[in-house]
PDB file of N, CA, C and O in Angstrom:
ATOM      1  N   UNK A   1     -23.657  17.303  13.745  1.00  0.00           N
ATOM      2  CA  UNK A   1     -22.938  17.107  12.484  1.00  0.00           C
ATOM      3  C   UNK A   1     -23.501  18.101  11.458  1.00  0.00           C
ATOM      4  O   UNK A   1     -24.706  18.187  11.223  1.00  0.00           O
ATOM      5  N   UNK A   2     -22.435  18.944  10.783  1.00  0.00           N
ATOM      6  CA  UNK A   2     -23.140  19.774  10.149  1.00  0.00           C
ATOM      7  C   UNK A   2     -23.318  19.271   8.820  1.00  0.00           C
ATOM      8  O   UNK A   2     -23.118  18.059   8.748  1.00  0.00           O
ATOM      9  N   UNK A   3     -23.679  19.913   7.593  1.00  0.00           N
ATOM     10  CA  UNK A   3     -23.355  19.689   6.415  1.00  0.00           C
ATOM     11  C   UNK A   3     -22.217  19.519   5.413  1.00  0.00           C
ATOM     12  O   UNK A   3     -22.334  18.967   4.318  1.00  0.00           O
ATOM     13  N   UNK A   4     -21.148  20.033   5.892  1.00  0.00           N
ATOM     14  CA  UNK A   4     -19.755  20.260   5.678  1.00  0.00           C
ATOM     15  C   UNK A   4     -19.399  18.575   6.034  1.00  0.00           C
ATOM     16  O   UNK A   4     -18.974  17.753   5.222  1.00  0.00           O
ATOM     17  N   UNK A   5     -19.646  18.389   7.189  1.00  0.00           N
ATOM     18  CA  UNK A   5     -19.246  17.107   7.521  1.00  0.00           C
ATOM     19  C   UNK A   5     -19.854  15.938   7.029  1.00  0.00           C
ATOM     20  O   UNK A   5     -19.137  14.938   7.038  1.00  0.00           O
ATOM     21  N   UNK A   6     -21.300  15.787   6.489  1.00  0.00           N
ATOM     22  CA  UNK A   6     -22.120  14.950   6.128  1.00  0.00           C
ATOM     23  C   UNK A   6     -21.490  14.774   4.510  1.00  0.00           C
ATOM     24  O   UNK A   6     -21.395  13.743   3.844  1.00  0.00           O
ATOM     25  N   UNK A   7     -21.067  16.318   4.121  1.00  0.00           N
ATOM     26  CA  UNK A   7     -20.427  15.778   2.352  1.00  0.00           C
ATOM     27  C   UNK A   7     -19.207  15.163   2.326  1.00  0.00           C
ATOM     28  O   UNK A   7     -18.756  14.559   1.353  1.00  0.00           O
ATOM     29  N   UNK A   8     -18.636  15.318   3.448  1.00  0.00           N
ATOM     30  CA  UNK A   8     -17.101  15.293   3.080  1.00  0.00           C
ATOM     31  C   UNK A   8     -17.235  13.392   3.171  1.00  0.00           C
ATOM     32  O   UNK A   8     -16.682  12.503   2.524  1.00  0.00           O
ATOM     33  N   UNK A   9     -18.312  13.376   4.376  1.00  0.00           N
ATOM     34  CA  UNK A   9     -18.406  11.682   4.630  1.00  0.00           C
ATOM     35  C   UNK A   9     -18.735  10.795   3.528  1.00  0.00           C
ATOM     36  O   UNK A   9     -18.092   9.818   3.144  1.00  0.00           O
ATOM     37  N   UNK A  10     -20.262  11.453   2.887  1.00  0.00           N
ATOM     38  CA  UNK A  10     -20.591  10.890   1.655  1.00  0.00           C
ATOM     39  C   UNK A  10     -19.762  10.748   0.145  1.00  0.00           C
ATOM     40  O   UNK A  10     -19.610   9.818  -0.646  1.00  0.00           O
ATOM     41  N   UNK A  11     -19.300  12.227   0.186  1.00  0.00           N
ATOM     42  CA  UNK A  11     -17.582  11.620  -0.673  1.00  0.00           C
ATOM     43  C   UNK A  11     -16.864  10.740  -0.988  1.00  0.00           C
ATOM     44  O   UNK A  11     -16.625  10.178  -2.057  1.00  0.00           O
ATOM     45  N   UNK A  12     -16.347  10.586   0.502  1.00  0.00           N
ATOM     46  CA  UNK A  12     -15.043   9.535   1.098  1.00  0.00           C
ATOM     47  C   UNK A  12     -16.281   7.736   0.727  1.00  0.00           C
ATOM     48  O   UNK A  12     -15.931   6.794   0.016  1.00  0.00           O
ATOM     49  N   UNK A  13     -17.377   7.832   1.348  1.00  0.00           N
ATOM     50  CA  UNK A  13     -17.788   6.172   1.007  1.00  0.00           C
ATOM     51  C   UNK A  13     -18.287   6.057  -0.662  1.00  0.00           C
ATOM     52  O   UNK A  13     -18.469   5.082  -1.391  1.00  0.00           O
ATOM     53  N   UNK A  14     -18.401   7.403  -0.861  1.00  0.00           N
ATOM     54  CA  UNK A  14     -18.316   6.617  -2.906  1.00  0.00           C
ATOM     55  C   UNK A  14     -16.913   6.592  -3.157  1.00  0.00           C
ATOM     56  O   UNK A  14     -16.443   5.520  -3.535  1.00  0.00           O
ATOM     57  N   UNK A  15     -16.072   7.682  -3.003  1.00  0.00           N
ATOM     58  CA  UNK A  15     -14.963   6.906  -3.482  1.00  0.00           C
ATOM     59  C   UNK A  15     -14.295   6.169  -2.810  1.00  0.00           C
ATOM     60  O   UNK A  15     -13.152   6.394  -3.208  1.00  0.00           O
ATOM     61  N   UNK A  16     -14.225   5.201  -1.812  1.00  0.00           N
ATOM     62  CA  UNK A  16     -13.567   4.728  -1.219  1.00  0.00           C
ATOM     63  C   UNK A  16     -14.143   2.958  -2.272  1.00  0.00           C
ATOM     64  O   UNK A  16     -13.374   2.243  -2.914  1.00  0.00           O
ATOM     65  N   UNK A  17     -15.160   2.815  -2.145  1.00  0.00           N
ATOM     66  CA  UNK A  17     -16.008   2.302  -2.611  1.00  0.00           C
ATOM     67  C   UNK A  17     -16.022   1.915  -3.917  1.00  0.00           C
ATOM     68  O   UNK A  17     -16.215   0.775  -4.340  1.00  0.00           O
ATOM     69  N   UNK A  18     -15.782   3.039  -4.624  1.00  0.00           N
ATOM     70  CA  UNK A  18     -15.854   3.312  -6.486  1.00  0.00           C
ATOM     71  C   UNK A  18     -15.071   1.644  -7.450  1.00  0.00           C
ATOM     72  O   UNK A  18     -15.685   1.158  -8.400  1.00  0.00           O
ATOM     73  N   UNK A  19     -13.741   1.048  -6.960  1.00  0.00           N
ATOM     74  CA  UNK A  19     -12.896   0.340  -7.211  1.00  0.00           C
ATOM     75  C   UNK A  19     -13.642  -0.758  -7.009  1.00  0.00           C
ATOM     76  O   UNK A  19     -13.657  -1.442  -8.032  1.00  0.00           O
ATOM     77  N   UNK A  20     -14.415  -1.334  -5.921  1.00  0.00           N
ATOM     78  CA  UNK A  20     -14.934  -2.494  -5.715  1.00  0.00           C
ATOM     79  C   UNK A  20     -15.309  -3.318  -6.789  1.00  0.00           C
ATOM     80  O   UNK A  20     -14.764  -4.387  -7.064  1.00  0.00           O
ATOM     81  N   UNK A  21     -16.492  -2.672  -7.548  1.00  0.00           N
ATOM     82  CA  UNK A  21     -17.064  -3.315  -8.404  1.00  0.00           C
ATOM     83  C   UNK A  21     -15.954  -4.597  -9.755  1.00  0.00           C
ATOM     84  O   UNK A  21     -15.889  -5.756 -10.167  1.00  0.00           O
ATOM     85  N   UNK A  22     -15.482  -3.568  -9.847  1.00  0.00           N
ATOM     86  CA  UNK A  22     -14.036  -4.061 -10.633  1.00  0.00           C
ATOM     87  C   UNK A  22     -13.266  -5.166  -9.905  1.00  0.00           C
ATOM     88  O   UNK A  22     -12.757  -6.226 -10.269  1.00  0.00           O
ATOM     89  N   UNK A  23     -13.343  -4.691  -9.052  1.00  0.00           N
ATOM     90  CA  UNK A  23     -12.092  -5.916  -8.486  1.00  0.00           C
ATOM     91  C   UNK A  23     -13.165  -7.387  -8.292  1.00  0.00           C
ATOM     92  O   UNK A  23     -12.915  -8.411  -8.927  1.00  0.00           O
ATOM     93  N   UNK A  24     -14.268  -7.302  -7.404  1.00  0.00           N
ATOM     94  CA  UNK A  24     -15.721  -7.669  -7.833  1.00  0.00           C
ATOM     95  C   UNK A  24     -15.024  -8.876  -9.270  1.00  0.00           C
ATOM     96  O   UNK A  24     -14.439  -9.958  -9.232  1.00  0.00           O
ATOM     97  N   UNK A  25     -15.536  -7.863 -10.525  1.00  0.00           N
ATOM     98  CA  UNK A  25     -15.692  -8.349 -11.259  1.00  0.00           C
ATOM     99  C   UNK A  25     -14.579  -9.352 -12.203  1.00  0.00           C
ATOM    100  O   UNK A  25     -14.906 -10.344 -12.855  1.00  0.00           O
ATOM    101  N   UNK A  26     -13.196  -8.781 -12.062  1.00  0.00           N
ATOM    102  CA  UNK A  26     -11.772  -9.385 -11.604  1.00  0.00           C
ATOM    103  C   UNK A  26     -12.169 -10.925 -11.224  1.00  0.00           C
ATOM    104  O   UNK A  26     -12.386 -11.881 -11.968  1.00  0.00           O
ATOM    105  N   UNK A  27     -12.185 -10.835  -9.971  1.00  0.00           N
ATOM    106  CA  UNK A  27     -12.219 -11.920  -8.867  1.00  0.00           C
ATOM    107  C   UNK A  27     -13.560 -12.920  -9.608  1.00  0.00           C
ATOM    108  O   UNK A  27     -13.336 -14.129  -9.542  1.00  0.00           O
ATOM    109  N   UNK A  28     -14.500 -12.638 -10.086  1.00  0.00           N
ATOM    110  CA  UNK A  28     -15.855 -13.589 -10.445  1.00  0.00           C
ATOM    111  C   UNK A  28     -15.151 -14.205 -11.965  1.00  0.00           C
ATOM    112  O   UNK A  28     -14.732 -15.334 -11.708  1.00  0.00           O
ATOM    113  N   UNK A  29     -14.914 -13.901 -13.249  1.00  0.00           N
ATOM    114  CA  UNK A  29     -14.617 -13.185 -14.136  1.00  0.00           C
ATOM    115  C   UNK A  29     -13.337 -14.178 -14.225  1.00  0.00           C
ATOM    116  O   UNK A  29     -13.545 -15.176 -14.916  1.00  0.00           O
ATOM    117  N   UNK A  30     -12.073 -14.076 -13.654  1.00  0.00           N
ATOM    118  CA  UNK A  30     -11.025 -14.703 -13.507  1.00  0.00           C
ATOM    119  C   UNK A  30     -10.097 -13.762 -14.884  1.00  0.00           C
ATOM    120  O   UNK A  30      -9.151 -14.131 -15.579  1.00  0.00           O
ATOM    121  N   UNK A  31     -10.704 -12.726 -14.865  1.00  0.00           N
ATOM    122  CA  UNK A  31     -10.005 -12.141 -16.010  1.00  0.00           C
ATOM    123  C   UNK A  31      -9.575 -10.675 -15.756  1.00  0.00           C
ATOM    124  O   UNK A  31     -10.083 -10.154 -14.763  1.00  0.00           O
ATOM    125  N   UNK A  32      -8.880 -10.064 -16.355  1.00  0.00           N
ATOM    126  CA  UNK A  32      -8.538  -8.542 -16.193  1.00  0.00           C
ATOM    127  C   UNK A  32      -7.904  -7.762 -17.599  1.00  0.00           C
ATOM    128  O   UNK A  32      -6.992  -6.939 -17.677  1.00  0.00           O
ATOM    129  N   UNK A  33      -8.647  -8.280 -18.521  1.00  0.00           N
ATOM    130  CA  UNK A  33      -7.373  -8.233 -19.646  1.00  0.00           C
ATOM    131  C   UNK A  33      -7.757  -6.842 -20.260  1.00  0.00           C
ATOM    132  O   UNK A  33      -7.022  -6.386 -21.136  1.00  0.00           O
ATOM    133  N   UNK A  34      -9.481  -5.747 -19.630  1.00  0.00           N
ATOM    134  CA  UNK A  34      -9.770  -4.932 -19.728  1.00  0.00           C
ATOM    135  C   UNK A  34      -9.300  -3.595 -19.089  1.00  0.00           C
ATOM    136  O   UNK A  34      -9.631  -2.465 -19.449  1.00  0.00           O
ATOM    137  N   UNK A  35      -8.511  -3.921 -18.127  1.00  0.00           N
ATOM    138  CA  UNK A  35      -8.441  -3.101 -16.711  1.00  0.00           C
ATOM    139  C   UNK A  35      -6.432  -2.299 -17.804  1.00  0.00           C
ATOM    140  O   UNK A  35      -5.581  -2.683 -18.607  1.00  0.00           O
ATOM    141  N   UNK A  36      -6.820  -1.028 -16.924  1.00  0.00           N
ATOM    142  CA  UNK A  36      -5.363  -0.398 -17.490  1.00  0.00           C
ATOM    143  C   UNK A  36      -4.252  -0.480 -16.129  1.00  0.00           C
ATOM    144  O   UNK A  36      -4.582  -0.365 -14.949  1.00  0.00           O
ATOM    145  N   UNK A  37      -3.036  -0.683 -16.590  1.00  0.00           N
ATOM    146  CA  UNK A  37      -2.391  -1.210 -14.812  1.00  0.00           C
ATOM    147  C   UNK A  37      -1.925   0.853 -14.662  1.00  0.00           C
ATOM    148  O   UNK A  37      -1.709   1.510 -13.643  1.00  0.00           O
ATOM    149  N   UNK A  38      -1.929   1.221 -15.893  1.00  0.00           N
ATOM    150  CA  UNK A  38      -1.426   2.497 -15.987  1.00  0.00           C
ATOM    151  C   UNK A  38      -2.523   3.780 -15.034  1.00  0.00           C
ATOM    152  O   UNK A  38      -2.291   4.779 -14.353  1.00  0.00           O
ATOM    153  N   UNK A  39      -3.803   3.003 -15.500  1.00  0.00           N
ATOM    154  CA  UNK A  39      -4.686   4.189 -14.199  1.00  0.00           C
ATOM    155  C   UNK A  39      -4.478   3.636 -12.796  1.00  0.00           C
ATOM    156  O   UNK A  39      -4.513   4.398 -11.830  1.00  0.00           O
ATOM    157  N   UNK A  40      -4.257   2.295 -12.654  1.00  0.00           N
ATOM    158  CA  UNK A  40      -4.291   1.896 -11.376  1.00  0.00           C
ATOM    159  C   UNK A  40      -3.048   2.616 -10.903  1.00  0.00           C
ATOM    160  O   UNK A  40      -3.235   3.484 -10.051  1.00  0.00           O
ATOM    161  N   UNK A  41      -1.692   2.378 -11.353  1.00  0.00           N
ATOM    162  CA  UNK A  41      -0.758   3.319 -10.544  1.00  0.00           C
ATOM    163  C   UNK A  41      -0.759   4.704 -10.293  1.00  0.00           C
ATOM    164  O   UNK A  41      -0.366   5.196  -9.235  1.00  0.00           O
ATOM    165  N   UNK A  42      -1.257   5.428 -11.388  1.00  0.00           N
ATOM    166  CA  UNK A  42      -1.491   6.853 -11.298  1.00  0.00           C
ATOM    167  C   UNK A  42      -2.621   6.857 -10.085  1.00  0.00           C
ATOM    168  O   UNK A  42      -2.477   7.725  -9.223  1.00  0.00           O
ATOM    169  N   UNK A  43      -3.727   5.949  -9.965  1.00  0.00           N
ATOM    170  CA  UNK A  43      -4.907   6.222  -9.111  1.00  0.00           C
ATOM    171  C   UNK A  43      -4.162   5.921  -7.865  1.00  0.00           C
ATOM    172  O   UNK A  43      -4.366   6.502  -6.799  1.00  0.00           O
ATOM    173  N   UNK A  44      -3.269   4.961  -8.057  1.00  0.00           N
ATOM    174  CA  UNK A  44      -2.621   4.585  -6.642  1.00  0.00           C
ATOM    175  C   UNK A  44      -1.673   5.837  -5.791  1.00  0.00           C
ATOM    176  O   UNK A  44      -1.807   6.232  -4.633  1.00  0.00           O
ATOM    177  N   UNK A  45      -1.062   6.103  -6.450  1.00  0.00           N
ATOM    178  CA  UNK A  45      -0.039   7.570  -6.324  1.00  0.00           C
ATOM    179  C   UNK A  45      -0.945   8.568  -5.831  1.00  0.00           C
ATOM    180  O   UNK A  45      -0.670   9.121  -4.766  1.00  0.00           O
ATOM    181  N   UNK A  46      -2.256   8.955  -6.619  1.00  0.00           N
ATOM    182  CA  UNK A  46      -2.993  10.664  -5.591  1.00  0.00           C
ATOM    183  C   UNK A  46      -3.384   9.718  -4.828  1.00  0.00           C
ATOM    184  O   UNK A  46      -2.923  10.337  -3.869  1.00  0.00           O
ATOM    185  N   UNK A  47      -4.101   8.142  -4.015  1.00  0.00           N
ATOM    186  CA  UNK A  47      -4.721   7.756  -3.196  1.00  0.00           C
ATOM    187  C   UNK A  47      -3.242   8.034  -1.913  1.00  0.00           C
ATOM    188  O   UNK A  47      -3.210   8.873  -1.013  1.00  0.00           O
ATOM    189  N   UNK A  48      -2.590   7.404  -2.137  1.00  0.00           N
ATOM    190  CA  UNK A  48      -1.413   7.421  -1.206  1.00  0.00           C
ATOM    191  C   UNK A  48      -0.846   8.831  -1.112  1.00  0.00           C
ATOM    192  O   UNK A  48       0.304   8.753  -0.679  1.00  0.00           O
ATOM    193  N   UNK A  49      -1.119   9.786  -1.293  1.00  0.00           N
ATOM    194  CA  UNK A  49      -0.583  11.061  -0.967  1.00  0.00           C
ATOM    195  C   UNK A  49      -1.893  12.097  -0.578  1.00  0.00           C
ATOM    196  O   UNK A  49      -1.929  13.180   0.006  1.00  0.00           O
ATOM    197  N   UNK A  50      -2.832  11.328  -1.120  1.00  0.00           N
ATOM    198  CA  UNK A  50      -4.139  11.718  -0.203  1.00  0.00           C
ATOM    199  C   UNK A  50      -4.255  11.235   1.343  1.00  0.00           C
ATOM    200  O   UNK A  50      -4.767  11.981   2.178  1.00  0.00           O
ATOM    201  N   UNK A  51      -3.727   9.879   1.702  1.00  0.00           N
ATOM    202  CA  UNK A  51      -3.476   9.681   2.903  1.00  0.00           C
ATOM    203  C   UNK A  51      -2.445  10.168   3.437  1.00  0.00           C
ATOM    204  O   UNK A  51      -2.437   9.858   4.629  1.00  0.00           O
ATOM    205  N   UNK A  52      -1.701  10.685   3.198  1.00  0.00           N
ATOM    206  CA  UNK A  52      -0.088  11.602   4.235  1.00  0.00           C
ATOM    207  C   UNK A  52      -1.123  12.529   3.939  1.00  0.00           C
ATOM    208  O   UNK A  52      -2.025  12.300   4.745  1.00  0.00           O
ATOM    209  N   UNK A  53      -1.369  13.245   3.359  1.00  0.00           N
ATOM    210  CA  UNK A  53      -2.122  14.321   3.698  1.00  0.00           C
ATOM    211  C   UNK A  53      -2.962  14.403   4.896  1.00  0.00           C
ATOM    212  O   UNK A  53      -2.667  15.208   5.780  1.00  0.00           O
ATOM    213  N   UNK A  54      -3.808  13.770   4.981  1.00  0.00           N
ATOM    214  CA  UNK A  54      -4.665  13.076   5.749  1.00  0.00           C
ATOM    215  C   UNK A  54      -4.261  13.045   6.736  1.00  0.00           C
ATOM    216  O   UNK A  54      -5.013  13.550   7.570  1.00  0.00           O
ATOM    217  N   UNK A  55      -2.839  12.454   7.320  1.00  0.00           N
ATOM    218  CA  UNK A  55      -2.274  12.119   8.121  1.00  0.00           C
ATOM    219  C   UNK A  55      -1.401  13.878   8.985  1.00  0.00           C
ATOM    220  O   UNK A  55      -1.493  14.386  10.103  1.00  0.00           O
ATOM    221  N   UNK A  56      -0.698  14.221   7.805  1.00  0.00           N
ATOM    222  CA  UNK A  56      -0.189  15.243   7.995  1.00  0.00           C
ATOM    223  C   UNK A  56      -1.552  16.874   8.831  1.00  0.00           C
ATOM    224  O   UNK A  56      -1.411  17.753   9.682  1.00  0.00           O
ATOM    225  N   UNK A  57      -2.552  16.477   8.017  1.00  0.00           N
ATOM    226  CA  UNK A  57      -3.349  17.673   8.599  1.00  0.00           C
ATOM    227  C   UNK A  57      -4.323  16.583   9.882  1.00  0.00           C
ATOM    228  O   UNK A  57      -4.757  17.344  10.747  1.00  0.00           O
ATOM    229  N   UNK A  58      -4.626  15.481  10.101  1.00  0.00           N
ATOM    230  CA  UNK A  58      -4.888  14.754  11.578  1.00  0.00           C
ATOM    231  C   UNK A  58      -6.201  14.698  10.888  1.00  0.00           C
ATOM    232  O   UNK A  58      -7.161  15.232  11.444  1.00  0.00           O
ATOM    233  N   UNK A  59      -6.316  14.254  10.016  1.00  0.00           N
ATOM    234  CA  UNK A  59      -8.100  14.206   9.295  1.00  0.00           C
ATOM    235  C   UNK A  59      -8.636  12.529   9.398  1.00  0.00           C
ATOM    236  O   UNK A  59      -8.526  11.666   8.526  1.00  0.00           O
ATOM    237  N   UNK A  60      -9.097  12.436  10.440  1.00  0.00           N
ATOM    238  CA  UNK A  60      -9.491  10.943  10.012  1.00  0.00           C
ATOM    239  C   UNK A  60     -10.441  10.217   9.235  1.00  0.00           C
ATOM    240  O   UNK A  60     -10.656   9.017   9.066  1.00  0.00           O
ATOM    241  N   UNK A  61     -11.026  11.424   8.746  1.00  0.00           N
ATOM    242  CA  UNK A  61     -12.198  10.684   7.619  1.00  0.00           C
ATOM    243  C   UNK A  61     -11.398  10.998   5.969  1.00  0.00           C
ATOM    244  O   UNK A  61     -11.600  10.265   5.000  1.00  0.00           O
ATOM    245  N   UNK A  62     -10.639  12.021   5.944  1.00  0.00           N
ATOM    246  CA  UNK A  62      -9.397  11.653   4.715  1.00  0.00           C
ATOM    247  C   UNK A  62      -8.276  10.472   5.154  1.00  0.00           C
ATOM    248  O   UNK A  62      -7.656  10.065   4.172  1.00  0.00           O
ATOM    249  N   UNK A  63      -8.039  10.086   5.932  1.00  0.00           N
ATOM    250  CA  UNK A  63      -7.173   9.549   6.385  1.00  0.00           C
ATOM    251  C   UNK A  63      -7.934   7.623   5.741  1.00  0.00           C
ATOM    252  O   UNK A  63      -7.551   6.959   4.777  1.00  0.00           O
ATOM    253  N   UNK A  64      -8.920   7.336   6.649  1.00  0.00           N
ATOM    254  CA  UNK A  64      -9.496   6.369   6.579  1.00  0.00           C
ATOM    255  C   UNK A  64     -10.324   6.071   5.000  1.00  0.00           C
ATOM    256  O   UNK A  64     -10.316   5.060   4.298  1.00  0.00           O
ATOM    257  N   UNK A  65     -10.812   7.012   4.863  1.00  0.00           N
ATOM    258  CA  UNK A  65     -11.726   7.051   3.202  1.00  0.00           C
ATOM    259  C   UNK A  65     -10.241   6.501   2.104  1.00  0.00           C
ATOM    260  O   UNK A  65     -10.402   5.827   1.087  1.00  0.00           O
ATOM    261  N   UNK A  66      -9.115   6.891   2.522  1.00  0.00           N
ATOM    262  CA  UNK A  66      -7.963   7.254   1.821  1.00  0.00           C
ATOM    263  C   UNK A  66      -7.425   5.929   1.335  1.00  0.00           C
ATOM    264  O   UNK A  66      -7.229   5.389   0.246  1.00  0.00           O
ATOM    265  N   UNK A  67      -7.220   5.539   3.048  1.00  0.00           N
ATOM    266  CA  UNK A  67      -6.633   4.098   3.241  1.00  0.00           C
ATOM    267  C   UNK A  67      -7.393   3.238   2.757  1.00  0.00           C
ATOM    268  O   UNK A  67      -6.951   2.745   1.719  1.00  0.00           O
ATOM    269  N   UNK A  68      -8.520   2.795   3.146  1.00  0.00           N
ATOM    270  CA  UNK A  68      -9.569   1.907   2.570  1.00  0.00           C
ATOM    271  C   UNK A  68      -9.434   2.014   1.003  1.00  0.00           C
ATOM    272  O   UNK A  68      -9.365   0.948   0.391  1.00  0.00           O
ATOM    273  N   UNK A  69      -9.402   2.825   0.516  1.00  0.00           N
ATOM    274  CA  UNK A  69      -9.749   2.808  -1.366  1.00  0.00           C
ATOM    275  C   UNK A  69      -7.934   2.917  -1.933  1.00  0.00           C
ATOM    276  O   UNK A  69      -7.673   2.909  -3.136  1.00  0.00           O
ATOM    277  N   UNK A  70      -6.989   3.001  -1.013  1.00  0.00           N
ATOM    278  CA  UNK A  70      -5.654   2.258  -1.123  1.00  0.00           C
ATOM    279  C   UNK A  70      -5.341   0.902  -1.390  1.00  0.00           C
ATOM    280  O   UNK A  70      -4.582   0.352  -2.189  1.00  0.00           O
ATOM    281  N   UNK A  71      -6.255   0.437  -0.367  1.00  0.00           N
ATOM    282  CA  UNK A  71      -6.469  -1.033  -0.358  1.00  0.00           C
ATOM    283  C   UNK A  71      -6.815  -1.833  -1.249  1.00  0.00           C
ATOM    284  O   UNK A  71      -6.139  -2.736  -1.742  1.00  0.00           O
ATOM    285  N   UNK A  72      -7.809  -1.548  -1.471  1.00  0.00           N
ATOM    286  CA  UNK A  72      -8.670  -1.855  -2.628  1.00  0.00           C
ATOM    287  C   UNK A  72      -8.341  -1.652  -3.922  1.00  0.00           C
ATOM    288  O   UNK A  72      -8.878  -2.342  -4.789  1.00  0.00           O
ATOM    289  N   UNK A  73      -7.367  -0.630  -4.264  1.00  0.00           N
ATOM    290  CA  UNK A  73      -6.471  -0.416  -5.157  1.00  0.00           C
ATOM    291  C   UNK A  73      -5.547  -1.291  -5.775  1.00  0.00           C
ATOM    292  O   UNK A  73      -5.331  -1.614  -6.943  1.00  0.00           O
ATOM    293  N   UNK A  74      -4.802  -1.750  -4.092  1.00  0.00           N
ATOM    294  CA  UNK A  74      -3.851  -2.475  -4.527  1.00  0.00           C
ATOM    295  C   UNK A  74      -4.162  -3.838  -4.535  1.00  0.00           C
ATOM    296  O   UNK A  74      -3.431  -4.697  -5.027  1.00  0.00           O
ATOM    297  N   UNK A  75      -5.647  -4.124  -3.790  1.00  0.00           N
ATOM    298  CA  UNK A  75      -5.725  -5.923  -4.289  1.00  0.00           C
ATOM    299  C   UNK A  75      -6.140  -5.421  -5.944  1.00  0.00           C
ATOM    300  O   UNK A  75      -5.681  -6.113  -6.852  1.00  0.00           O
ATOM    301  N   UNK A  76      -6.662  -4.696  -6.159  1.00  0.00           N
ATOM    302  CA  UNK A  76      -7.061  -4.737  -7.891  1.00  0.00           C
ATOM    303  C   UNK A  76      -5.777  -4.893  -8.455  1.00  0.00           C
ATOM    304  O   UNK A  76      -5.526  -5.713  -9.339  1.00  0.00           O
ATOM    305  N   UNK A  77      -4.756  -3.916  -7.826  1.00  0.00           N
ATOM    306  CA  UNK A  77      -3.585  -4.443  -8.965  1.00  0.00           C
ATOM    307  C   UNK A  77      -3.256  -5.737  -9.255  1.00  0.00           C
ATOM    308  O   UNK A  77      -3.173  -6.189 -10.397  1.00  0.00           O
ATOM    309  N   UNK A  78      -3.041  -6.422  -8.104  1.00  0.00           N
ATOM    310  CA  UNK A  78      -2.558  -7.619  -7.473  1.00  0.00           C
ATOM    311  C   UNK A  78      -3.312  -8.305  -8.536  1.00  0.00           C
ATOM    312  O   UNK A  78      -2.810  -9.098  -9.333  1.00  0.00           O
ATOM    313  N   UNK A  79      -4.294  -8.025  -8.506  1.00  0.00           N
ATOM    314  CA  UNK A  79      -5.704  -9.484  -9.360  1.00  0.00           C
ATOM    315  C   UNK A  79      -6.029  -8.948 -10.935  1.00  0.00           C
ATOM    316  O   UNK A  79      -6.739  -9.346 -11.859  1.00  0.00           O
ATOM    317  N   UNK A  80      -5.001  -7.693 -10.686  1.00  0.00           N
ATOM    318  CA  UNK A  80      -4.892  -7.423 -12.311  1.00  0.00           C
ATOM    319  C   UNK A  80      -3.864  -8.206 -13.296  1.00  0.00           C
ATOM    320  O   UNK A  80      -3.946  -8.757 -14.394  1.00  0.00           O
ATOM    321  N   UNK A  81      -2.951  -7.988 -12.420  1.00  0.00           N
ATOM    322  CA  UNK A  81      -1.374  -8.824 -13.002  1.00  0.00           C
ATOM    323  C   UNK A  81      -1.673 -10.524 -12.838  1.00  0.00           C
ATOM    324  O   UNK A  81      -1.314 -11.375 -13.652  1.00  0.00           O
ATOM    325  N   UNK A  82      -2.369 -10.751 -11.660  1.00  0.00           N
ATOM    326  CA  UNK A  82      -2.491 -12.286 -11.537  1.00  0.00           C
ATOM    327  C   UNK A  82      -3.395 -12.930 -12.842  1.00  0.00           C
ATOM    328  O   UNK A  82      -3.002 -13.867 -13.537  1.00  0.00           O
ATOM    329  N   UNK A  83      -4.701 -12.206 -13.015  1.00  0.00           N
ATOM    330  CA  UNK A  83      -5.566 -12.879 -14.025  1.00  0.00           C
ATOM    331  C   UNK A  83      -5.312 -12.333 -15.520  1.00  0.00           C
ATOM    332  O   UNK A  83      -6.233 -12.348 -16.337  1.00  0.00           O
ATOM    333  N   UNK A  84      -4.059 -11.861 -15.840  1.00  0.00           N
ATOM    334  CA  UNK A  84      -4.028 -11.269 -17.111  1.00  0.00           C
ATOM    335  C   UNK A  84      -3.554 -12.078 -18.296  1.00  0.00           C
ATOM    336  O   UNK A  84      -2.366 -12.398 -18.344  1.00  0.00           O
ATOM    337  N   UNK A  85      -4.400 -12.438 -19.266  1.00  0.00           N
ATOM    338  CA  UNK A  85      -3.570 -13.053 -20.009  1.00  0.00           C
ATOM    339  C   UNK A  85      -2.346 -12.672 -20.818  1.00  0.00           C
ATOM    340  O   UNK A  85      -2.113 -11.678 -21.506  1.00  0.00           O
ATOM    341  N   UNK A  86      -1.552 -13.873 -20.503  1.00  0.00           N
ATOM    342  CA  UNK A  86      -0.510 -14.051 -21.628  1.00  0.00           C
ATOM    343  C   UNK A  86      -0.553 -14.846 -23.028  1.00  0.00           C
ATOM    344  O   UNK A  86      -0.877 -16.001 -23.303  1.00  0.00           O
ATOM    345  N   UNK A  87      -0.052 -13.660 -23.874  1.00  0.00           N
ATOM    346  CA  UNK A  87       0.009 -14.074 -25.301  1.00  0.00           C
ATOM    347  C   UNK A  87       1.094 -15.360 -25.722  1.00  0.00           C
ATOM    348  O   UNK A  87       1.180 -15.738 -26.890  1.00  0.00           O
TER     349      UNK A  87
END
């Protein structure tokens, strides 16, 4: 494994990763009334076209880093809209 490959890995598990805390804190918290739904879709949109990419060039550590922090994306949305208060 060279170095090329060791960054691209360490990359992919911080950002795949990066969202957790939040959703984390979402889920403990029972609240989201801090969170913007406006970065989550924009973040959602390059995550999901980072994976066809991924897909399109046969990369499985873009592919997987991609999908995983997709995921995680979209339960944040999910637990963004669910715990948000209404006025």
């Amino acid at each position: 494994m060279d170095i090329t490959m060791i960054t691209g890995i360490a990359a992919s598990l911080f950002t795949s990763v990066a969202l957790l805390p939040q959703l984390l804190k979402i889920f403990r918290e029972k609240n989201s009334d801090g969170v913007s739904l406006g970065m989550l879709l924009v973040l959602f949109t390059g995550l999901a076209l980072w994976t066809v990419y991924g897909i399109l060039r046969k990369d499985v550590i873009i592919i997987a880093a991609n999908s995983f922090s997709l995921l995680v994306n979209i339960l944040t949305g999910i637990m963004t809209l669910r715990y948000r208060k209404r006025d």
